[in-house]
VEXNUTOR-98294 format. One line per field, with one value per residue (C-alpha): x, y, z. Coordinates in Angstrom, 1 decimal. Layout:
N
px	[X;...]
py	[Y;...]
pz	[Z;...]
This chain:
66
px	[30.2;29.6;32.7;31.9;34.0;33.9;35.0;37.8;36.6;33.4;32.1;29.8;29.6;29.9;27.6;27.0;29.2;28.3;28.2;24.9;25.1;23.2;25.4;22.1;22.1;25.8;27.5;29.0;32.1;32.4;36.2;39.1;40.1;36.9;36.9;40.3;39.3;36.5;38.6;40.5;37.9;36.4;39.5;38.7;41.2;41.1;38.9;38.8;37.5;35.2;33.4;30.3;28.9;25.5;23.3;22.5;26.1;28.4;31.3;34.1;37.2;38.3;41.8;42.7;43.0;44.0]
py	[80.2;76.7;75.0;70.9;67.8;65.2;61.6;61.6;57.8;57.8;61.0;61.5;64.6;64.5;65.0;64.8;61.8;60.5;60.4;61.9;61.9;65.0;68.2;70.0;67.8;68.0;70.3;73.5;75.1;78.6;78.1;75.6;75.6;74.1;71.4;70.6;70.9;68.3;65.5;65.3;65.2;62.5;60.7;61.2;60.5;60.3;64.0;66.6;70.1;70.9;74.7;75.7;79.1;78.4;75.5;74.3;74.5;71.9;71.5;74.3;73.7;70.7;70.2;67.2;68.0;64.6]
pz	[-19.8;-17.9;-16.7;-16.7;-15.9;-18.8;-18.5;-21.1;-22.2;-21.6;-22.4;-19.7;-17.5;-13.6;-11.7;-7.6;-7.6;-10.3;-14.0;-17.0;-20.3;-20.3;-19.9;-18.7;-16.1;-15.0;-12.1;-13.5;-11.5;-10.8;-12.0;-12.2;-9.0;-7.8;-10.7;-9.6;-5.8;-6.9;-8.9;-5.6;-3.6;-5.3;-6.7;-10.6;-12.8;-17.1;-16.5;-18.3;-18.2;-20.9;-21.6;-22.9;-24.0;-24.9;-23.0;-26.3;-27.7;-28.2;-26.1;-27.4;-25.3;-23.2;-21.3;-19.8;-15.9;-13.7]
């Protein structure tokens, strides 16, 4: 399963600092404590954590997190 950060409004997926609109491209966390560790870090806000089971899947559960 691949743990992702998704901009709640914008749909697009973190990544490095940044923002993709490709999933494949984005940074996958080894659990929530890092995405959480990485919102802070970075100051993100309107996030939320969204999980994936296949690379080619669509997005099957997202939470809002900050």
């Amino acid at each position: 399963m691949k743990r992702l950060l998704r901009h709640r409004a914008s749909r697009e997926y973190f990544k490095s600092g940044a923002w993709t609109r490709n999933p494949h491209e984005a940074e996958t966390f080894s659990d929530i404590v890092e995405a959480a560790q990485v919102c802070a870090r970075y100051g993100l806000s309107d996030v939320e954590l969204a999980l994936r089971l296949d690379p080619g899947a669509e997005d099957v559960f997202c939470t809002p997190l900050r």
